[in-house]
N, C-alpha and C positions, 0 to 999 in steps of 0.2 A: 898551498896544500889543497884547497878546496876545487883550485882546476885539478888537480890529479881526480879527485874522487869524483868532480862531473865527467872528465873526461874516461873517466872505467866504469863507471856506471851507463852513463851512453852506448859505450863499448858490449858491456853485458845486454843491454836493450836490443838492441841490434841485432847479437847474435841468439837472444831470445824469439825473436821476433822472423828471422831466417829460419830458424828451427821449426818454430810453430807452421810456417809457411808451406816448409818441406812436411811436414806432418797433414797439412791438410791438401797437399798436392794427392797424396796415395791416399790418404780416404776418398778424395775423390775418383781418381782413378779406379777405388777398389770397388765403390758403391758403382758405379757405370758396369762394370766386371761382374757385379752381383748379380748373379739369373735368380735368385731365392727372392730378393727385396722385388717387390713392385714400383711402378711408377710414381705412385702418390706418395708412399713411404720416402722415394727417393729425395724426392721433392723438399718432404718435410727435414730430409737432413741434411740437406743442400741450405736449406733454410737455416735452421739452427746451426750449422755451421758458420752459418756467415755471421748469424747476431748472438750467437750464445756461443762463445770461446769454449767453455769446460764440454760442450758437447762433442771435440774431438776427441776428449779423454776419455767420456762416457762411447764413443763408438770404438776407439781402443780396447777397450776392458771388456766391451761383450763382440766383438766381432777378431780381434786379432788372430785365433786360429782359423776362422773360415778366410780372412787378409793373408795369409800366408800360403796355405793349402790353395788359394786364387793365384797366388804370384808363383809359385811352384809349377800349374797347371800352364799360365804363359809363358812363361821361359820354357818350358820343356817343349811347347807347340811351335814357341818360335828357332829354337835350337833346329826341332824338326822340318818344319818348313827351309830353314839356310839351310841344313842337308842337303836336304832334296833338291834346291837349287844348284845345289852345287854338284852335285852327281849330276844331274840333269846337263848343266853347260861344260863341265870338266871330264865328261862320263863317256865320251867317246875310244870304242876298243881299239888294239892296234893295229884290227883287220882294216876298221874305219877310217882309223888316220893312214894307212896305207893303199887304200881305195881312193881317199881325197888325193893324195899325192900322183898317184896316177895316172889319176884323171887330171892334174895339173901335167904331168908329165907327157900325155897323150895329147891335152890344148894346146903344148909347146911353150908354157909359159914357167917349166922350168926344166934344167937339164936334168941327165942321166947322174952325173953325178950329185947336186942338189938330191935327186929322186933316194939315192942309195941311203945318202947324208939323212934324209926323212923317214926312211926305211928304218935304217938303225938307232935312229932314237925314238921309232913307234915298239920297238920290240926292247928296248932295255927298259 
């Protein structure tokens, strides 16, 4: 009985200790992301994060809505930026894809019917 309970307490440790992990991956992330804190500030909770454990909890409790209102502001800029990439490379009009074809079909590098075949599916 006593392997059961080293074995689930281990168990608990572990995923105590995962958790924590993940917890101080986005403080850090969030303290980098922080244009308000300065450098030396930073510093010092870079520091206390590594040797004083409860100081993740204490930058929880006074920073999680500026931590959120952060992660809010990047998702929404990176959502914006893949838009934009993507209109950018997918963003070509029908006049465009029908100009390229053309001009394929003028280089002879493909036929008239191929041409029509690209015609009609630049315009549905």
């Amino acid at each position: 009985m006593s392997n059961f309970w080293h074995v689930f307490w281990l168990i608990a440790e572990a995923f105590i200790f995962v958790a924590y992990l993940i917890v101080l991956f986005h403080i850090v992330a969030d303290l980098f992301r922080n244009q308000e804190i300065n450098g030396f500030m930073k510093a010092v909770w870079i520091f206390a994060l590594i040797f004083v454990p409860i100081s993740a909890l204490l930058y929880l409790l006074f920073h999680s809505r500026g931590m959120a209102h952060r992660q809010q502001q990047t998702v929404a800029r990176m959502k914006s930026e893949t838009d934009d990439y993507i209109r950018h490379v997918a963003g070509k009009s029908p006049a465009d894809q029908i100009g390229d074809a053309k001009a394929l079909l003028d280089a002879g590098t493909i036929t008239a019917s191929e041409f029509a075949q690209l015609k009609a599916k630049a315009l549905t």
